[in-house]
N, C-alpha and C positions, 0 to 999 in steps of 0.2 A: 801484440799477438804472440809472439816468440817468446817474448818472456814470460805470458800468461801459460802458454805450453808447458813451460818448462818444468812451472812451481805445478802445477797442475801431475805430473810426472813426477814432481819431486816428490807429491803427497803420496800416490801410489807404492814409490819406494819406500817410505815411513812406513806405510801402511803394513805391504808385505814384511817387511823388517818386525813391525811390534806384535805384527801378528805370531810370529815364532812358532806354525804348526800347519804342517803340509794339509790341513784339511781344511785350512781357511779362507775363506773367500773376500775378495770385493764387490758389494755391491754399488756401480755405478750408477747413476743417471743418466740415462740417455738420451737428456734434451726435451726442449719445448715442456708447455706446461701440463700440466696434468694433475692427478691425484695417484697421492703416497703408494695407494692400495690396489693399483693397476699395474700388475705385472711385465707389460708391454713397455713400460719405462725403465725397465732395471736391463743391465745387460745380462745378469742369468735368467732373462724370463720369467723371474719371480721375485715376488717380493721379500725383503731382506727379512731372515726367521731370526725369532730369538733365541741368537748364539753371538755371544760376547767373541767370540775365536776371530767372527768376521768384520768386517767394515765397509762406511757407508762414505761413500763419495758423489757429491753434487758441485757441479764444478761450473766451471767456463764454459759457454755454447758460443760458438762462429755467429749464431744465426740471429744475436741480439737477446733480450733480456727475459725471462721467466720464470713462471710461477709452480713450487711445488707444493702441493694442499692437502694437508692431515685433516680429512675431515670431522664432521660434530660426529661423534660416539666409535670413533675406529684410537684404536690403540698403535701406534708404530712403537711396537717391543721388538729392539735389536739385540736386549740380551742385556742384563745384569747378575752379577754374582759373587760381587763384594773382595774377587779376589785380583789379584794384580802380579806377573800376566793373566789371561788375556792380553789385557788394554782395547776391547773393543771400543772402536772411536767412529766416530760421523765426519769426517773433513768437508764442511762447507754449512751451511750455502756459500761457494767463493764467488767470486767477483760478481758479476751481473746475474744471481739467483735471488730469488725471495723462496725460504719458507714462510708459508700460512699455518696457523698450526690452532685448529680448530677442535681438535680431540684431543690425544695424548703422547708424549714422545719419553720414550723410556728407553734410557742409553747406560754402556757401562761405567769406561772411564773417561770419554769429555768427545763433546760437541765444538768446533773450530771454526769457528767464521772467519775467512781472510777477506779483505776487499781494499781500493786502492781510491783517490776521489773523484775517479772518472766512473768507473764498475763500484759500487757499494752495496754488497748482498743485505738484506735485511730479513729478521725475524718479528713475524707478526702474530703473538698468542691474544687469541681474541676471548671471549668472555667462555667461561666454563673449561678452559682450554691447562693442561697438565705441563710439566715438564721435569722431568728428575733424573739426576745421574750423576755423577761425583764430581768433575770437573768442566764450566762452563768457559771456554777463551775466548773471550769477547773483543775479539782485536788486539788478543796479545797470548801469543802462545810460547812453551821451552822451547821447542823445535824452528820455528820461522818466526820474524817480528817485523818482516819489511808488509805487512798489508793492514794496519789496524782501523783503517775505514769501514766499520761496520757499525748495525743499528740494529738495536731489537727494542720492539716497541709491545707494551703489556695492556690490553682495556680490559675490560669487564670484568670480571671476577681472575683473571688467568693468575696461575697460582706456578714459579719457581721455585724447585726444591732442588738447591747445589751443597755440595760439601765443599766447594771453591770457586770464587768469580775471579777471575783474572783478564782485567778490564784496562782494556784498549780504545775501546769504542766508546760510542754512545747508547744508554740506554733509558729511554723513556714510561717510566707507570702511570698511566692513567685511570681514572676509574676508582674501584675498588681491588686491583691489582697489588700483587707483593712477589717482589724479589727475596727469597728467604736464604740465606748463606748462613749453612751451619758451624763452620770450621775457619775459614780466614780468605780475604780477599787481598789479593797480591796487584797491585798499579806502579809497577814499575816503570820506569825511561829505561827504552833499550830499541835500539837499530832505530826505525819507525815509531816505534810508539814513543808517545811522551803526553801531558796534560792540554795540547793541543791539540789532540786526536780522541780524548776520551772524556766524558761529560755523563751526567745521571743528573735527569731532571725527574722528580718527584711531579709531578706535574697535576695533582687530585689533592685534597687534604683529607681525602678515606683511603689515596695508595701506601704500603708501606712498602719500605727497605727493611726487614729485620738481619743483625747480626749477630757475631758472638757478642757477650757481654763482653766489657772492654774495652770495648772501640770508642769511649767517647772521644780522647784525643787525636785520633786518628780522623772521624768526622769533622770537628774543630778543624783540624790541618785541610780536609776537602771541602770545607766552607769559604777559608779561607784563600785556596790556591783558585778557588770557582770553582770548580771540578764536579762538586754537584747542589744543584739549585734546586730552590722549591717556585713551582706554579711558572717554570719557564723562566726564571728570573726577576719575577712582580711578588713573589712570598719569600717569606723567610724558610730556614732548613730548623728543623726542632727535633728531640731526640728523649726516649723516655723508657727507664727503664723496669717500668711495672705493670706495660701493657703487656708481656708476653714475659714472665720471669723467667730470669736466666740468662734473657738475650736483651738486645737494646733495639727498640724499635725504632727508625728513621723518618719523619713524616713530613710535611709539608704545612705552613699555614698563612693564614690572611694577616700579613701585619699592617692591623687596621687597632687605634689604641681602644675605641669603643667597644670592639669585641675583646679585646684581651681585657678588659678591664670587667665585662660581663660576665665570661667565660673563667676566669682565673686560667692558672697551667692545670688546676683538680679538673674543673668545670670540662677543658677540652679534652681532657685524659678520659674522664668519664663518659664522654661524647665517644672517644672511641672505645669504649668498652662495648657499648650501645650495640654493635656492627655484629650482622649477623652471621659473621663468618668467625673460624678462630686461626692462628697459627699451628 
């Protein structure tokens, strides 16, 4: 509890610190669950407005575990504006919170989940469900590295737009779900984290991981260490880079030899061309 305190404290002071402008705010959560867009949850009585200056903290509750809920068709816009400072940031969901994130969440410079494997906060974007903003830490952040117990899980259509995933955790796509990282994903070992903390299961053979072009070796290398599976561990991890040119796309498939012999690598490629969504 004391030590949950502390970091808890510790983000506040990051916060105030990157904030660098006496008109900036934090907005807290103030416990138990509820919905994003209910004033009565934030400690200034209102919900956090889109201004990158301030910041969003959901943190540790005394009183056991809880849910905070972006409903279907509300936007949580804290502010983007492509400049850096700010550094408008969200620190959490930390330890025992779940985000739901049913509409949209639009941040500046990064979203932070810490969590430990007793409290494990988790993000849940469910189908139609947004998310964008330049830097995602997914259990692994520059400032703190001792909490990388965290999980965010993708169904339905939910759609990830980062210019950085810096991945600690676990993250799970299901569905027709995509994780989209435009720029570079960093999976460092450091304090806490390491490849026993962090895992990406493709887990649908319509979810994608897109990345930069590039990264074949790099996936090769997280095939290799396990680090990210397809279909939970029962599919193979496959990678192609003509479904979304420019970038390489990460996918998931049945390594079953009647289908690949039916299908070809064209045959499946073209199966996802099929998908009536695009990157």
């Amino acid at each position: 509890m004391m030590l949950r305190k502390s970091l808890c404290m510790a983000s506040v002071a990051v916060a105030l610190f990157l904030a660098g402008s006496a008109s900036a705010l934090d907005y807290v959560w103030q416990g138990g669950s509820g919905d994003w867009n209910d004033p009565n949850h934030w400690n200034q009585a209102a919900v956090p407005p889109s201004d990158p200056a301030n910041n969003v903290i959901i943190s540790f509750d005394a009183n056991g575990p809880y849910t905070v809920t972006i409903p279907v068709g509300y936007t949580a816009d804290i502010g983007q504006n492509g400049a850096h400072p700010p550094y408008g940031t969200m620190y959490g969901p930390e330890w025992n919170a779940t985000l739901d994130i049913y509409g949209a969440l639009l941040y500046d410079w990064v979203v932070g989940p810490v969590g430990d494997a007793v409290n494990t906060p988790v993000i849940n974007m469910y189908d139609g469900s947004y998310l964008n903003g330049v830097n995602l830490a997914l259990g692994q952040n520059w400032w703190w590295n001792g909490g990388p117990r965290v999980t965010m899980n993708m169904s339905g259509t939910a759609y990830a737009l980062v210019e950085a995933l810096h991945w600690g955790g676990h993250l799970n796509l299901t569905d027709d779900s995509i994780m989209d990282v435009t720029v570079a994903v960093y999976a460092d070992t450091v304090d806490q984290v390491s490849d026993a903390t962090r895992l990406i299961d493709i887990a649908s053979t319509t979810a994608w991981l897109v990345l930069p072009s590039g990264y074949e070796a790099t996936v090769d290398d997280w095939i290799a260490r396990d680090i990210i599976r397809g279909l939970g561990g029962a599919g193979n991890v496959a990678y192609d880079d003509e479904l979304n040119p420019g970038r390489l796309t990460v996918f998931a498939i049945v390594p079953e030899p009647s289908t690949m012999a039916l299908l070809g690598l064209g045959g499946l490629a073209g199966a996802f061309f099929l998908r009536r969504r695009s990157v």
